[in-house]
C-alpha positions as CSV (number, residue, x, y, z in Angstrom):
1,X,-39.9,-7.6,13.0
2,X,-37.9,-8.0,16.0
3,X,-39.2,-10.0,18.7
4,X,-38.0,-10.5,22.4
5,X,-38.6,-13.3,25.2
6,X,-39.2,-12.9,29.1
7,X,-36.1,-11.6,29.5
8,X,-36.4,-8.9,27.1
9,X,-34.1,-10.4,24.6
10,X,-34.4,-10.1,20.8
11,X,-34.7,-13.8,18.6
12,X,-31.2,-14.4,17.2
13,X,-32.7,-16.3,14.5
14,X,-36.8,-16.4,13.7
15,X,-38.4,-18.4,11.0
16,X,-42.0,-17.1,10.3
17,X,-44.4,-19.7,8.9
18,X,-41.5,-21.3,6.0
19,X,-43.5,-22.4,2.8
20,X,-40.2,-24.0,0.7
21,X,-39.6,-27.0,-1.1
22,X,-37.2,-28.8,-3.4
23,X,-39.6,-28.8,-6.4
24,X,-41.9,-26.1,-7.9
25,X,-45.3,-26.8,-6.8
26,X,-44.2,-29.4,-3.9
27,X,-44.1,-27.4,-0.4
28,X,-41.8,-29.8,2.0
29,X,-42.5,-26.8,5.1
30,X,-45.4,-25.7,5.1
31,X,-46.1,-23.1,7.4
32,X,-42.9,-23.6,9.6
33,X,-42.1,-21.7,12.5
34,X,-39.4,-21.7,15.0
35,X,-36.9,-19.0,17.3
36,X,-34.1,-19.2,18.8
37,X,-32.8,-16.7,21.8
38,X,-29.0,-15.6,22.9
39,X,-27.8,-18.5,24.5
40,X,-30.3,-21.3,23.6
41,X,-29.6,-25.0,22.5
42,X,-33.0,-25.7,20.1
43,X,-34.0,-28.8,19.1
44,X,-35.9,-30.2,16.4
45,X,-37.1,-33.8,16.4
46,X,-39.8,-35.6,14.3
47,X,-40.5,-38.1,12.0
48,X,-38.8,-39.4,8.8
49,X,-39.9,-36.6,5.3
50,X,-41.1,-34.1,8.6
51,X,-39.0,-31.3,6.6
52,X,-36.4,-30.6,9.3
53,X,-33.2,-30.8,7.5
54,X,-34.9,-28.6,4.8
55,X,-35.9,-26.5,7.2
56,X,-32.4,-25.8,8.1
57,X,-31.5,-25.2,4.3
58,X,-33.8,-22.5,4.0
59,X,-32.5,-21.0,7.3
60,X,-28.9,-21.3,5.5
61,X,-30.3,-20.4,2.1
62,X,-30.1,-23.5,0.2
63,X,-33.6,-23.8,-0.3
64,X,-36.0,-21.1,-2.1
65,X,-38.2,-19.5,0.6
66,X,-41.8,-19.2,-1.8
67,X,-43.5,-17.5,1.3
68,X,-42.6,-16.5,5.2
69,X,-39.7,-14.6,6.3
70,X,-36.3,-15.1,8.2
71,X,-34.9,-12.7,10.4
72,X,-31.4,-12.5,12.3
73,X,-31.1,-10.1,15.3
74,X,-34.1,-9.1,13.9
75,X,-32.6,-7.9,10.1
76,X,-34.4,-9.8,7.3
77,X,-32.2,-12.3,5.4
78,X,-34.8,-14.3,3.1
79,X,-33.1,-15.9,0.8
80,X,-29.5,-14.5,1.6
81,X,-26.6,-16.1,0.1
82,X,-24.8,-18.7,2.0
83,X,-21.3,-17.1,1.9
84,X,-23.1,-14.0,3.3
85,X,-24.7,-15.8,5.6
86,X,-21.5,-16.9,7.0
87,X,-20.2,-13.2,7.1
88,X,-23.2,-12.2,9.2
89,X,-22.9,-14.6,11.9
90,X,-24.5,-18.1,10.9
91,X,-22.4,-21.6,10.6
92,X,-24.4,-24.8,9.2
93,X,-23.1,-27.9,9.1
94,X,-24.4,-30.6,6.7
95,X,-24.7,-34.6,7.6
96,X,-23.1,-35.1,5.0
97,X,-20.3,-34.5,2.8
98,X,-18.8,-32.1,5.8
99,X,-15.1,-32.0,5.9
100,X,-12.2,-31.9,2.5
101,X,-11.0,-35.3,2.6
102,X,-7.9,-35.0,0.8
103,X,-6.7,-31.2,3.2
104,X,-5.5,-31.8,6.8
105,X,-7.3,-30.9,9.4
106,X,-6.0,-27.6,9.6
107,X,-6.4,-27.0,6.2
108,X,-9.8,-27.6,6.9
109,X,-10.2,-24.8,9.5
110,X,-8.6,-22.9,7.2
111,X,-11.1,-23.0,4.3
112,X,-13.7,-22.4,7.2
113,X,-11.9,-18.4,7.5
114,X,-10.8,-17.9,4.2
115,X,-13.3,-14.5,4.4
116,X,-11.0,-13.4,7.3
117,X,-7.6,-14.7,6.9
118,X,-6.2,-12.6,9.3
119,X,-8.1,-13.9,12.1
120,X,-6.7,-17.5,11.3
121,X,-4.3,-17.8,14.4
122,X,-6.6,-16.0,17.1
123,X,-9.5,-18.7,16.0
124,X,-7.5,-21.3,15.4
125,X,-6.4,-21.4,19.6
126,X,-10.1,-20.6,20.4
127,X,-11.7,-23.9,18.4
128,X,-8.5,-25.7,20.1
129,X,-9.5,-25.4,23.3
130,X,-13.0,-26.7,22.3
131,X,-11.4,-29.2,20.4
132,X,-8.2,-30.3,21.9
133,X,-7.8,-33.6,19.7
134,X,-7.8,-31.4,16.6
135,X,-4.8,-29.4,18.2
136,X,-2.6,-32.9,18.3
137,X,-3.4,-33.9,15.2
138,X,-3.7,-30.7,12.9
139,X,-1.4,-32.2,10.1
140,X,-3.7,-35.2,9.8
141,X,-5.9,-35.5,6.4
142,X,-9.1,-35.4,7.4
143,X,-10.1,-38.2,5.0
144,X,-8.1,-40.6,7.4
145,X,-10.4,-39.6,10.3
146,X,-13.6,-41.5,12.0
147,X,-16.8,-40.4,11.5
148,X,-17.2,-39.3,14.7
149,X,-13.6,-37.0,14.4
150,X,-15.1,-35.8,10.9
151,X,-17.7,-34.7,12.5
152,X,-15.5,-32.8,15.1
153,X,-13.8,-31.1,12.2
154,X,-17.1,-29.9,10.1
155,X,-18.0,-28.3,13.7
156,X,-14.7,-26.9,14.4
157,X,-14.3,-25.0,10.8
158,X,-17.8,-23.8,11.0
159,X,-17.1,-22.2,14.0
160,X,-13.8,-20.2,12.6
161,X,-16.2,-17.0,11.5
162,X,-17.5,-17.0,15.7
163,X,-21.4,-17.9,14.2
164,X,-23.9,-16.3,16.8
165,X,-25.6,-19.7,15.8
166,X,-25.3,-22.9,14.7
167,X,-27.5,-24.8,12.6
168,X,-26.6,-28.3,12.9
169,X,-28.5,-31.1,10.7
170,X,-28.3,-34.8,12.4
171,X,-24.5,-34.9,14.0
172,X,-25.0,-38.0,16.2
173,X,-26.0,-39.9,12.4
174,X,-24.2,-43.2,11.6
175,X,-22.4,-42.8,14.8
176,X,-21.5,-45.2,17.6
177,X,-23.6,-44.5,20.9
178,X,-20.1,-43.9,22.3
179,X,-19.3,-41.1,19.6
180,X,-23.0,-40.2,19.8
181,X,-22.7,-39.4,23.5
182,X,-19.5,-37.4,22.9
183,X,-21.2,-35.3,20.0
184,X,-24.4,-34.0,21.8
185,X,-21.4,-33.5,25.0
186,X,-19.4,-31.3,22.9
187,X,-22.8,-29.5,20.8
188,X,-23.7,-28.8,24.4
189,X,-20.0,-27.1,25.6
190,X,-20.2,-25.0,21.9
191,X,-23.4,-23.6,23.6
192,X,-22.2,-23.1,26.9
193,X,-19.3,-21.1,25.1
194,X,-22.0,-18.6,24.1
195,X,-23.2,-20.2,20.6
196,X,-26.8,-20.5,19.9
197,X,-27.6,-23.5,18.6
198,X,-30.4,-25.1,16.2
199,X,-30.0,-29.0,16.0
200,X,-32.0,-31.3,13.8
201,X,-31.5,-34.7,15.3
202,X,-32.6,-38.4,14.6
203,X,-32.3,-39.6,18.6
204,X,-34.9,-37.8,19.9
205,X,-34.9,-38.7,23.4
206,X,-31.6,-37.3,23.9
207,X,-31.9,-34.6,21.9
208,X,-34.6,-33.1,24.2
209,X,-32.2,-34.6,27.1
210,X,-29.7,-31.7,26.4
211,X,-31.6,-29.0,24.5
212,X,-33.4,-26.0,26.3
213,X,-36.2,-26.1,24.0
214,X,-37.6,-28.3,20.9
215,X,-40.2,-28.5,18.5
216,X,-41.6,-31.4,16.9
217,X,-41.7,-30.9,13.5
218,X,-44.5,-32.9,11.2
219,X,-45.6,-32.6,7.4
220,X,-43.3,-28.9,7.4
221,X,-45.1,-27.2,10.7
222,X,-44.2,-27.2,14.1
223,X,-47.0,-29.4,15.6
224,X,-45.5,-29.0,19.3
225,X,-43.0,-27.2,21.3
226,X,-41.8,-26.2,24.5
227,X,-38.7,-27.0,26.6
228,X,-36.9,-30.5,26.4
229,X,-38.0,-32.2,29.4
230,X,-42.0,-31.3,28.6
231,X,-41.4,-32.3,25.1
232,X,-39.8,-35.7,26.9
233,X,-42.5,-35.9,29.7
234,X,-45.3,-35.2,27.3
235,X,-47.4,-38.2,26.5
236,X,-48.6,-37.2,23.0
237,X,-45.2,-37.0,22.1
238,X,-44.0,-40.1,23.8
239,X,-46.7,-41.7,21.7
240,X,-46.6,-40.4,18.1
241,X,-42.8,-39.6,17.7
242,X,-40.3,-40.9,20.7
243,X,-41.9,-44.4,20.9
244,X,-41.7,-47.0,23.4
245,X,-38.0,-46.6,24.9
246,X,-38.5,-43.2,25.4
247,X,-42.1,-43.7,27.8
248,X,-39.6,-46.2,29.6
249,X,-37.2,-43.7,30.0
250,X,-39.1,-41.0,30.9
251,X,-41.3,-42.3,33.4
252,X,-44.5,-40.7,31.7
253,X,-47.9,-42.5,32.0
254,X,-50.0,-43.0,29.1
């Protein structure tokens, strides 16, 4: 079912109350529920086991939906392949495991528009300009690269099929606060270039700095939501999940 904002826009991606889970008879969401319009930057925060990378697998079909329903421009694609997934508009990249070591960087890109091989060259300047480091150093294996620069990559080649959105699971992880800074810079100029994006991300405090809106995810359901900076300012959520540095930070009063 198709559903629109303020603005009279329709959800590029909906999730309607997620029941999945890893093993039969153990629900990790329970009840999830989340939306994302054209244009937005989402962000989902909470604790440790909270279910948000799963819940970006079942978006992505890599986790069995038992119950609820997701929808894209208001189509249903429950349970949907990945690779179609990819054809209809929806990139994911993984924490882990994100880039082929032993192909170039290029190579890499290439892998990420092997549907559309004719469309290699006209993407391939587009993610350049996003990503003018990958332009100088294209031959480069991207087993060589820093984690921060892999992480550039596994952006870069998920963007080759022009996603309407994103889902992106923890890319500021194991990074320096230096490469962490330039991460949540460049998430935010992918979104400015017309991307909606869904980000799961372990530092909280900046996550809601840059997103439009969040949700706080706990035991599989979304226990709060709303934009970044009343997620930020709001003290419940200062105390249970963003802790003391963040109540510094953002000048809320207990």
């Amino acid at each position: 079912m198709a559903t629109t904002n303020a603005a009279g826009q329709e959800a590029v991606l909906r999730a309607d109350n997620l029941v999945a889970g890893y093993l039969p008879g153990v629900n990790i969401l329970n009840g999830c529920s989340i939306e994302a319009y054209p244009g937005e930057l989402i962000g989902i925060i909470g604790p440790n086991g909270a279910g948000k990378s799963t819940l970006l697998k079942a978006l992505f079909g890599l986790v069995k939906v038992r119950e609820g329903s997701v929808t894209l421009k208001g189509q249903d694609i429950t349970g949907l392949k990945a690779n179609k997934l990819v054809q209809m508009g929806v990139g994911f990249v993984p924490q882990n495991n994100n880039v082929f070591p032993s192909l170039t960087i290029e190579e890499n890109l290439q892998m990420g528009i092997f549907q559309q091989p004719k469309l290699l060259n006209e993407r391939l300047d587009k993610i350049f300009e996003i990503f003018p480091v990958l332009a100088d150093r294209r031959g480069q294996r991207a087993g060589s690269l820093s984690g921060g620069e892999r992480q550039s990559v596994a952006m870069a080649r998920a963007l080759m099929m022009d996603p309407s959105v994103l889902l992106l699971d923890e890319p500021s992880a194991g990074l320096s606060p230096v490469r962490q800074d330039e991460t949540f810079i460049r998430t935010r100029r992918i979104n400015k270039a017309g991307v909606s994006v869904i980000m799961v991300e372990q530092n909280a405090r900046r996550c809601l700095q840059i997103c439009d809106r969040g949700y706080v995810l706990d035991q599989g359901k979304d226990a709060y939501t709303g934009t970044g900076r009343e997620l930020a300012d709001d003290p419940k959520v200062i105390e249970l999940y963003l802790g003391t540095l963040a109540k510094d930070v953002s000048g809320a009063k207990k």
